[in-house]
C-alpha positions in Angstrom: -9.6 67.1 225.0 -11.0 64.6 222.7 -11.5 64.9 218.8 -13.3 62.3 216.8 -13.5 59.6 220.2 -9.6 60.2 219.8 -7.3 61.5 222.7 -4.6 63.8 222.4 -1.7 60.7 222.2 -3.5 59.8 219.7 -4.1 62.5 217.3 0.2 63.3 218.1 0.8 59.4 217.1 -1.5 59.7 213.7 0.4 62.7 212.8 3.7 61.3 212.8 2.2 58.4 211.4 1.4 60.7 208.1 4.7 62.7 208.4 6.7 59.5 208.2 4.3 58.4 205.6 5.6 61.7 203.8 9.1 60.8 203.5 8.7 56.9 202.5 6.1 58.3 199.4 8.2 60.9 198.5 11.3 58.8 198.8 9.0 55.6 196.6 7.9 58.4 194.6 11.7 58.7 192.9 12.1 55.5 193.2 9.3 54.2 191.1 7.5 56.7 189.5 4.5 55.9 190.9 3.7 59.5 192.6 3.9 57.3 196.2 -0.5 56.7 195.7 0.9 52.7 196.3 2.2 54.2 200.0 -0.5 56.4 200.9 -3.7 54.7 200.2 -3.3 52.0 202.7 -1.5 53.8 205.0 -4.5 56.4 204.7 -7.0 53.4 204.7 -5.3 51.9 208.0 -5.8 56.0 209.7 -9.0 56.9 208.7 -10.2 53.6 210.2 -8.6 54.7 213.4 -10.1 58.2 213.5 -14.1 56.6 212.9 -14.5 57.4 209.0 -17.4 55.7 207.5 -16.5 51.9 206.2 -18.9 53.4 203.0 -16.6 56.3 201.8 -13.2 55.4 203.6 -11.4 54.1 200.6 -12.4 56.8 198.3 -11.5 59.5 201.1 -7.9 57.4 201.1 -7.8 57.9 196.8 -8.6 61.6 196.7 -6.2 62.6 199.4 -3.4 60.1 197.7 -4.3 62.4 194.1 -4.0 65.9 196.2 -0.8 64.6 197.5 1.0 63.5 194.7 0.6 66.6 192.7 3.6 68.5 194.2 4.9 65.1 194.9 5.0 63.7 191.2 6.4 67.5 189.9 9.5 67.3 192.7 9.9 63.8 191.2 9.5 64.6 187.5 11.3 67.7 187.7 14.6 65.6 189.1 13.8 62.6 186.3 13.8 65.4 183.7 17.1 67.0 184.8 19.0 63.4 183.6 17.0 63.5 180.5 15.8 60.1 181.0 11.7 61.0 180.2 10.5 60.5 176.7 8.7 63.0 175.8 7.3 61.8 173.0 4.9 59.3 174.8 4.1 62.3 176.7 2.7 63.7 173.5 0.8 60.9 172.8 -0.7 60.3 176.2 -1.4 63.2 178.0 -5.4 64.1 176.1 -5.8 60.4 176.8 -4.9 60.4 180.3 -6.7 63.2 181.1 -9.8 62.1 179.9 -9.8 59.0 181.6 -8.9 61.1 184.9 -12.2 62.8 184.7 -13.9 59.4 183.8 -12.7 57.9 186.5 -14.0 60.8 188.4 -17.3 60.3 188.0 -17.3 56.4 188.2 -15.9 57.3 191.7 -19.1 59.9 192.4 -21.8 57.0 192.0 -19.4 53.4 192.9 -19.4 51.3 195.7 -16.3 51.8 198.2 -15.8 47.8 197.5 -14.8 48.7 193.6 -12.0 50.6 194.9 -10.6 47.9 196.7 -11.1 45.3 193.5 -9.5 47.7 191.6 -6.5 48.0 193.6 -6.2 44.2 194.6 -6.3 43.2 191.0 -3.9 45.5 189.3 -1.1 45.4 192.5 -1.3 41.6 192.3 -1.0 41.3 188.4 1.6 43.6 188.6 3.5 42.1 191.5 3.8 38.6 189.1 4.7 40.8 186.2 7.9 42.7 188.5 8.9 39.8 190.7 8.6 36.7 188.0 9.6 39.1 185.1 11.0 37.0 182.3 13.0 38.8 179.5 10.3 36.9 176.7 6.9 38.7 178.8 7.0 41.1 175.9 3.8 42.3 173.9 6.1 44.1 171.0 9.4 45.7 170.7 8.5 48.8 170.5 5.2 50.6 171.9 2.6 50.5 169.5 1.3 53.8 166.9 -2.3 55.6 166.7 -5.3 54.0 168.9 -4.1 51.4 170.4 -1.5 53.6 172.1 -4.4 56.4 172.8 -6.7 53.9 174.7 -3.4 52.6 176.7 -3.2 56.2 177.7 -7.1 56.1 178.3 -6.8 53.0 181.1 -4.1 54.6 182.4 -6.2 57.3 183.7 -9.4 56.4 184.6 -7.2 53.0 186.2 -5.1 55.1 188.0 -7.6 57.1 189.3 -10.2 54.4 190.8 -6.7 53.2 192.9 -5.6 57.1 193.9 -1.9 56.6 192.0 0.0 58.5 189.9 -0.4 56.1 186.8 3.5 54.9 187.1 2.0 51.5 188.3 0.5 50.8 184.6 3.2 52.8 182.3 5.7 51.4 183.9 4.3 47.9 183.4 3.3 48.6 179.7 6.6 50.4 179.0 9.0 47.5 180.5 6.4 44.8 178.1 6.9 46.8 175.3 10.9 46.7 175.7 11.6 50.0 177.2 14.3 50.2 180.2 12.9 50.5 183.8 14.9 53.3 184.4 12.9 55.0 181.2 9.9 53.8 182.1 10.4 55.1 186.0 11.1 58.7 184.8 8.5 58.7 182.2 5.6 57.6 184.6 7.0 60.2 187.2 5.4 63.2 184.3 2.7 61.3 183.6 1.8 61.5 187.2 1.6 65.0 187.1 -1.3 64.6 184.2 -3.2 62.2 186.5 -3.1 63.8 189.7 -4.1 67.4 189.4 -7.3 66.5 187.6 -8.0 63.4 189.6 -7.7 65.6 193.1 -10.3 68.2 191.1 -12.3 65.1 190.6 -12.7 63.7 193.8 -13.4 67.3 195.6 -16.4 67.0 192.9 -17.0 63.3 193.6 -17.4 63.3 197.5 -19.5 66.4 198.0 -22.7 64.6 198.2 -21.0 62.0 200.4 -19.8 64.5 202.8 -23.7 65.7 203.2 -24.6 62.4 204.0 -21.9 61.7 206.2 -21.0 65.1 208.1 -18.3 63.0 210.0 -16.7 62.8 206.5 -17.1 66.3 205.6 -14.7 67.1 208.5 -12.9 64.2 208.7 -13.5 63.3 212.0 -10.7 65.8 212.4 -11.5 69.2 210.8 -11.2 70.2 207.5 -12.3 68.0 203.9 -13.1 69.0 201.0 -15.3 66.0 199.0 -12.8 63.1 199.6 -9.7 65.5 200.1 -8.6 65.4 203.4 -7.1 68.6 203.9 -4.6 67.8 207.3 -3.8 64.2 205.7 -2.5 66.7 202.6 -1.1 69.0 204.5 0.9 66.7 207.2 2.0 64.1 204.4 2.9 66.7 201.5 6.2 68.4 202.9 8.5 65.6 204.1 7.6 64.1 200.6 8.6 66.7 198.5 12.1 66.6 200.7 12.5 62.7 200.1 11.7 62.8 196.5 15.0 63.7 194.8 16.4 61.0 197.2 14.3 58.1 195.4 15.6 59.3 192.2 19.3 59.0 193.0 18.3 55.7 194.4 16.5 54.7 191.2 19.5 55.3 188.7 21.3 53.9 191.2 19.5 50.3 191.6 20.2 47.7 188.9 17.0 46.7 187.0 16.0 43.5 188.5 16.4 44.9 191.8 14.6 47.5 191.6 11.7 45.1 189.8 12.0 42.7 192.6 12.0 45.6 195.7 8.5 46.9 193.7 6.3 43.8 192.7 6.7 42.4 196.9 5.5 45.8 197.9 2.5 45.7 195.9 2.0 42.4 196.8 1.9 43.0 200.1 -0.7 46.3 199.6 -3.0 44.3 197.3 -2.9 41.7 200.4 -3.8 44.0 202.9 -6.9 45.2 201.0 -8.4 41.5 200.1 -8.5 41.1 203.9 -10.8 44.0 204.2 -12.9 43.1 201.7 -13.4 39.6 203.2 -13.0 40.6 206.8 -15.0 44.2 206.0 -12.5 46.7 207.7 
């Protein structure tokens, strides 16, 4: 039996592919407070290259399946974070109308860009964070505390619509603006882990919207090569990634409180350097 030029090894190695893919996002997801978007977009990219997807709406199938996955992902997390009270709530007062309407900003950039933004996007924040994590300097600091009124709101703004175009849960840029502005990694971890929440519901809504007419001009994408999409959700990359994460997700968080600071700075900043590598060779080498 063959499904999308694919044999049945093959289809059995993809899936355990994604399951294991499960449990390192979810396990990430703790870890960082990212929602485990940094994990699943490339290793999405790297399978829906194998199954046949279009080049033309590959990466944005990879970000809206990231966004449906790290929404019971980023409440597993969040949930754990909240438990050792170590999520400020008050930036989550502050944030949360901004977020979400970058979310559904981002949305509709994502209905009418090229699939080579996506990648730009995601090269240049992963690198520039990378530098920030791994070369961190205790004087990188933009203030000692974050700032009050607009200037926090439009933080709150790029957040979302930044974290959206890239298909991750937003922890990538609190965490980075949180640790400039003088707030503990640990802090900023567990604060990201909510915001998370904020970005991914929406930004899985979004993308359902956003790939619909994609899907009619690509009917390979509208089932995925193997059955079942909805826009760019891939509904059995959700549904073989989502479970192992939600197990592995507590685990990251006991890691995080765990780690001291500068390791756990160091262990994030090479693994988005190595993503953001991965994706400038496919922009130059066009896979």
């Amino acid at each position: 039996m063959l499904m999308a030029g694919l044999d049945i090894k093959e289809i059995v190695e993809l899936a355990l592919l994604l399951i294991a893919t499960g449990a390192l996002s979810g396990f990430l997801a703790g870890v960082f407070g990212i929602g485990g978007g940094a994990i699943l977009v490339p290793v999405f990219y790297e399978c829906f290259r194998i199954a046949g997807v279009p080049l033309e709406v590959r990466m944005p199938l990879c970000v809206g399946t990231s966004l449906a996955v790290i929404i019971p992902t980023s409440i597993r997390s969040f949930q754990a974070h909240y438990k050792r009270g170590a999520v400020d709530m008050a930036i989550l007062r502050v944030w949360w109308l901004p977020i979400v309407i970058g979310v559904v900003a981002g949305s509709v950039v994502a209905r009418h860009a090229p699939e080579r933004l996506f990648k730009i996007v995601f090269v240049c924040v992963a690198w520039s964070a990378a530098v920030r994590l791994i070369f961190a300097r205790e004087t990188w600091k933009l203030g000692d505390d974050l700032p009050k009124g607009p200037v926090m709101r439009i933080y709150g703004f790029c957040v979302g619509i930044l974290s959206t175009l890239m298909g991750i849960g937003g922890g990538l840029f609190s965490n980075l603006l949180m640790t400039f502005y003088g707030r503990p990694i640990h802090q900023a971890v567990a604060t990201s882990s909510a915001l998370a929440v904020l970005i991914s519901i929406p930004g899985a809504l979004g993308y359902i919207y956003a790939g619909w007419p994609a899907a009619a001009s690509y009917p390979a994408v509208a089932a995925l090569q193997v059955p079942f999409a909805l826009g760019y959700v891939s509904l059995i990359g959700a549904v073989l990634v989502m479970p192992m994460s939600l197990v592995t997700a507590p685990l990251g968080v006991r890691a995080a409180h765990a780690m001291s600071k500068r390791t756990l700075e160091t262990a994030f900043g090479c693994y988005l350097f190595i993503v953001g590598s991965r994706f400038v060779v496919s922009l130059v080498g066009g896979q």
